[in-house]
C-alpha positions as CSV (number, residue, x, y, z in Angstrom):
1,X,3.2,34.8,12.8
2,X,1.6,31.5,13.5
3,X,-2.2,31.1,12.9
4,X,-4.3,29.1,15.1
5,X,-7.9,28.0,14.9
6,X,-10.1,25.4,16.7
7,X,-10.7,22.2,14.7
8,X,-13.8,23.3,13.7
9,X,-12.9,25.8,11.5
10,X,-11.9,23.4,8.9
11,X,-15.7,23.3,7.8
12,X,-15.1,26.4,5.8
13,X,-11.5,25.0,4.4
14,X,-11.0,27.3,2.0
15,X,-10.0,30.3,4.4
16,X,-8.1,27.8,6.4
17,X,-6.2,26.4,3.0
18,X,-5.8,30.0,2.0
19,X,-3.5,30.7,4.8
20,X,-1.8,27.5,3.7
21,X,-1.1,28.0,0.1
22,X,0.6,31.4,1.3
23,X,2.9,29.9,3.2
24,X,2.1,30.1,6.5
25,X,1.2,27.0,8.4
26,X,-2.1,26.8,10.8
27,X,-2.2,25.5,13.6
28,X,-5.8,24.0,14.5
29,X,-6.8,23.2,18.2
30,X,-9.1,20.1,20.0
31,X,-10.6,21.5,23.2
32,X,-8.1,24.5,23.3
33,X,-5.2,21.9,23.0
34,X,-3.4,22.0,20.1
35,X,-3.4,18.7,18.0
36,X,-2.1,19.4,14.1
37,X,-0.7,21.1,11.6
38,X,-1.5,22.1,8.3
39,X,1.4,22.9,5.9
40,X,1.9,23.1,2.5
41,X,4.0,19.6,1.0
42,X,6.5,21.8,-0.4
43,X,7.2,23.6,2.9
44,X,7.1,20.0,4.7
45,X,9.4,18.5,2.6
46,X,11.9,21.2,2.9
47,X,11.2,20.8,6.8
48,X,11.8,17.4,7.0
49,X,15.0,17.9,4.7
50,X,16.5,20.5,7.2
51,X,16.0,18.1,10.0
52,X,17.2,14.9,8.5
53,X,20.5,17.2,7.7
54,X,20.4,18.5,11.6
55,X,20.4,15.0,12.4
56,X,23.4,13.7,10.0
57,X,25.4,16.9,11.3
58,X,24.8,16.0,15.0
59,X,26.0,11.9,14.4
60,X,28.8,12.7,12.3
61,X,30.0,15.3,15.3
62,X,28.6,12.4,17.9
63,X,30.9,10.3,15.7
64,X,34.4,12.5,15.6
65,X,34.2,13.4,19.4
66,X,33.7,9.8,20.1
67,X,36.1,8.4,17.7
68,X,38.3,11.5,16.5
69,X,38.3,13.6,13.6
70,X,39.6,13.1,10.1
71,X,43.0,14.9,9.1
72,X,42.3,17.2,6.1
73,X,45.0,14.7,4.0
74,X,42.5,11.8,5.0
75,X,39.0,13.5,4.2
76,X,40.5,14.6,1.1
77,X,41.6,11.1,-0.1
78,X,38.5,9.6,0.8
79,X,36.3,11.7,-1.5
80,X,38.6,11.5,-4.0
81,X,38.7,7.9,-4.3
82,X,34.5,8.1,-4.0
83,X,34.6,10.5,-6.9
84,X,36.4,8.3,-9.2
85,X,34.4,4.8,-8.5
């Protein structure tokens, strides 16, 4: 369950980096309108991993509607000949 608190709660940090450190992001607000995020770096990373990987999986299917899709025989020989280079 998301937590959100106005900005100015982040004059007593430690209850607002609390929620952070177990894993739950907060979500802090600017005149009821929400403006950021904290998150802990490991969580972000793994974030931004998922959606740079979302993002290759959507071109490459962009990429074999567009220009057709590999035959088995063809995907197979070209990460074999990657694997030996």
């Amino acid at each position: 369950m998301p937590i959100i608190k106005p900005i100015s709660d982040l004059r007593n940090y430690p209850d607002v980096l609390r929620n952070v450190e177990e894993g739950v992001p907060v979500y802090l607000t600017k005149n009821g309108t929400g403006r950021y995020v904290l998150m802990d770096i490991g969580d972000f990373g793994r974030m931004e991993c998922a959606m740079r990987l979302s993002y290759e999986l959507q071109r490459g299917k962009r990429s074999g509607e567009t220009q057709g899709w590999l035959s088995q025989e063809d995907m197979e020989a070209h990460f074999k000949g990657r694997v030996h280079a």
